[in-house]
C-alpha positions in Angstrom: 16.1 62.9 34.8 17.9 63.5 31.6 17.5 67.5 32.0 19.6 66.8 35.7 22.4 64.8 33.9 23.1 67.4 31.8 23.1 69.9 34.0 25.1 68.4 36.4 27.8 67.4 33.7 27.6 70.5 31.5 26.9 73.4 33.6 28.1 75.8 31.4 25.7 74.9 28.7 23.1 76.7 30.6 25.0 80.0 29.8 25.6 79.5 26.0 24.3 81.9 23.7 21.2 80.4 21.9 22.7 79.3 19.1 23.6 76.0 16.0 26.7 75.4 18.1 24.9 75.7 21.4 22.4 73.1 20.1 24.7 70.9 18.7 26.6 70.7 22.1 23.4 70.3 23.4 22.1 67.3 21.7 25.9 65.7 21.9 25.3 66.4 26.0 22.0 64.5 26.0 23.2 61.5 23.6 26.2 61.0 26.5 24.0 61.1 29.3 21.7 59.2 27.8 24.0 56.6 26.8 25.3 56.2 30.8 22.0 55.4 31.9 22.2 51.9 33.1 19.3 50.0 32.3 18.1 48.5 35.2 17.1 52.4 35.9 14.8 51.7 32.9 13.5 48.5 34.4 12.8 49.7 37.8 10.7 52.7 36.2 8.6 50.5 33.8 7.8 48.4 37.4 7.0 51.6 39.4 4.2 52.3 36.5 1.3 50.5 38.4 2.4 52.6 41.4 2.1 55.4 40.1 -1.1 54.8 38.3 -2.7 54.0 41.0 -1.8 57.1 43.3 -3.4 58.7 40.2 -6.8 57.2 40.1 -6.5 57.6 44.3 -5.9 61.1 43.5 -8.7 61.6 41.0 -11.3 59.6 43.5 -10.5 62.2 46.3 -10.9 65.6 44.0 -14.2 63.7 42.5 -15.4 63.4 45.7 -14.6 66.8 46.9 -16.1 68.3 43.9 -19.4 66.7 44.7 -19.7 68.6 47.9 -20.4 71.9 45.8 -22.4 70.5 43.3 -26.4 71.0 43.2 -28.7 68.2 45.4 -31.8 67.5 47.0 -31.8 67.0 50.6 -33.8 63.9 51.9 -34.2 63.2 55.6 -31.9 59.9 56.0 -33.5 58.8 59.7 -36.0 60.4 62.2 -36.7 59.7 65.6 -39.9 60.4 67.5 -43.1 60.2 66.3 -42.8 63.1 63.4 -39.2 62.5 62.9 -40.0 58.3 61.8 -42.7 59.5 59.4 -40.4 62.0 57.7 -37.8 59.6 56.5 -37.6 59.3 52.5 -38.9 63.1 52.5 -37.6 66.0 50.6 -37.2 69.6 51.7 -39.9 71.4 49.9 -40.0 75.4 50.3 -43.7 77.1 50.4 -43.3 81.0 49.6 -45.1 83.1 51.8 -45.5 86.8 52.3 -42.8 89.3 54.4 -43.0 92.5 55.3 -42.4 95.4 52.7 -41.3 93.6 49.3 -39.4 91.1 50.7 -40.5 87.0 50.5 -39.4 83.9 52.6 -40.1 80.8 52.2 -41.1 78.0 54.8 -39.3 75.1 54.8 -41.0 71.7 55.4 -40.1 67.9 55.3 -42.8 66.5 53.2 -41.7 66.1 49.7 -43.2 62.9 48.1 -40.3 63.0 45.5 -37.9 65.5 43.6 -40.6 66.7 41.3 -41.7 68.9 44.3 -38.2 69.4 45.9 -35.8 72.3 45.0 -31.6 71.7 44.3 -29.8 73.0 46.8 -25.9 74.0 46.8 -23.5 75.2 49.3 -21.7 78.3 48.7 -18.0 79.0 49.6 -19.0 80.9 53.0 -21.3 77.4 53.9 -24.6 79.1 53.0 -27.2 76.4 52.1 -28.9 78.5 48.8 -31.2 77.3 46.2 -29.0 76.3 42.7 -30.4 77.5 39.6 -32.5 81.1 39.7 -32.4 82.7 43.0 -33.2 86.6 42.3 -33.5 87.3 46.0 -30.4 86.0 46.9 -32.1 83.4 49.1 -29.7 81.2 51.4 -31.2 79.1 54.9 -31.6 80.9 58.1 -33.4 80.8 61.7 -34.5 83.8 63.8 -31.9 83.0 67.2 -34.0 83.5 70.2 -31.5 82.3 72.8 -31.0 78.4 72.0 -34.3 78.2 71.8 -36.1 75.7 68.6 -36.8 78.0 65.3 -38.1 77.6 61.9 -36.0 77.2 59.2 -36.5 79.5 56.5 -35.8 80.5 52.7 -35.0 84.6 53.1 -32.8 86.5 51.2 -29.5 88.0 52.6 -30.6 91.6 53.0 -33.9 91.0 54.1 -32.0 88.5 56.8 -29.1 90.8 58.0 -32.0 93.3 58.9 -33.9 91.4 60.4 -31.6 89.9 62.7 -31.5 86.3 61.1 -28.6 83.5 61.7 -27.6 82.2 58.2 -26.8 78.1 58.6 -22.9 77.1 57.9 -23.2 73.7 56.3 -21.3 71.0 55.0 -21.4 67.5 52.9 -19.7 64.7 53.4 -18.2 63.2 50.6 -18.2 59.8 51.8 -21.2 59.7 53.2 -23.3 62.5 51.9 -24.2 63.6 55.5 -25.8 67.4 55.4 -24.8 68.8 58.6 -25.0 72.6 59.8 -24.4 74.6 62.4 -25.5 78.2 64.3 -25.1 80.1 66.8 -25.7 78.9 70.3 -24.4 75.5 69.5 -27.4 74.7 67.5 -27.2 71.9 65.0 -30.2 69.5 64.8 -32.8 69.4 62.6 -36.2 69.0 63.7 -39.5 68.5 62.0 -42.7 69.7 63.7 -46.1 70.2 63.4 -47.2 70.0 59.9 -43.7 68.2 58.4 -42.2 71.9 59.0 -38.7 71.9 59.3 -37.2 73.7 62.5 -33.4 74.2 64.0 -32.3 73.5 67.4 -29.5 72.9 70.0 -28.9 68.9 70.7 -31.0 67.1 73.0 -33.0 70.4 73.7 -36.1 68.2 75.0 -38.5 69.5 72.2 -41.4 67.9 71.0 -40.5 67.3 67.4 -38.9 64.8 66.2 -35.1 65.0 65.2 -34.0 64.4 61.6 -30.6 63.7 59.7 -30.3 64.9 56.2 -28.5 63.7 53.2 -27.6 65.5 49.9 -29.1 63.5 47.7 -27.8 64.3 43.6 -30.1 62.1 40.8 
């Protein structure tokens, strides 16, 4: 505000040469301005304060909350229905490793964590890829083998292993208010499913399956 003054009513100061005399007209300049300044301006800035503190902490609360979204969690099935799905609620996502062909591992996901002590952190990349936080040396992310729509097991494989072998990678979100863990493929698939054995399977909505349907949430302590 006291910049503008100046500038408005001293234009030429801005081409001076930086100089004593320059900055002696300067601070002469700012003393004037200053001096004009009425002083209800004064009173109707100390009243805006609460204002603008409060857009402030409205602004921190959003970027906290956004921030949260890439940050490490468990994921915990929220609700279930069906038989399987019911019995899953409270359960984490626990990932058994289990042979591949060649070299390469994958890991099976199921629904039957007791607790965290078994569960693994999960995060979500900037391209939406649901990977294990912490250690990950095969570059591990979720994906499902797409066979047409049809129900498929979610699994633990790493991208090169998956491109090759024709896998889908899941694109997944949070959301910050409610901590929702949602995902998507191809086909329109986007439910979660958990079948026989608490293992954790992807389908299209409503596709008529025998498992029971999960929802997740991205749980952080």
């Amino acid at each position: 505000m006291l910049k503008e003054g100046i500038c408005e009513r001293y234009p030429d100061l801005g081409d001076m040469p930086k100089n004593q005399a320059a900055m002696d007209r300067l601070v002469q300049a700012a003393v004037e301005v200053w001096e004009d300044f009425q002083a209800d301006l004064f009173t109707r800035l100390v009243d805006s304060m609460v204002r603008r503190l409060e857009a402030v902490i409205e602004a921190n609360v959003v970027a906290s909350a956004t921030a949260t979204v890439s940050s490490s969690f468990y994921i915990q099935v929220q609700s279930g229905t069906g038989g399987q799905g019911v019995g899953a609620v409270g359960r984490y996502v626990v990932a058994g490793h289990t042979g591949s062909s060649g070299s390469a591992t994958y890991g099976v996901l199921y629904f039957n964590g007791a607790n965290t002590s078994s569960a693994v952190r999960y995060y979500i990349d900037e391209s939406g890829r649901l990977r294990p936080a912490g250690s990950n040396p095969n570059d591990e992310s979720w994906v499902y083998l797409d066979n047409n729509g049809a129900d498929a097991a979610l699994q633990l494989r790493g991208t090169a292993d998956a491109q090759q072998n024709g896998y889908t990678f899941l694109d997944c979100a949070v959301n910050p208010d409610t901590r929702a863990l949602t995902c998507s493929g191809a086909d329109g698939m986007n439910t979660f499913l958990v079948c026989s054995g608490s293992q954790a399977y992807f389908a299209l909505p409503n596709s008529g399956s025998s498992c029971g349907t999960v929802t997740l949430i991205a749980v952080q302590s």
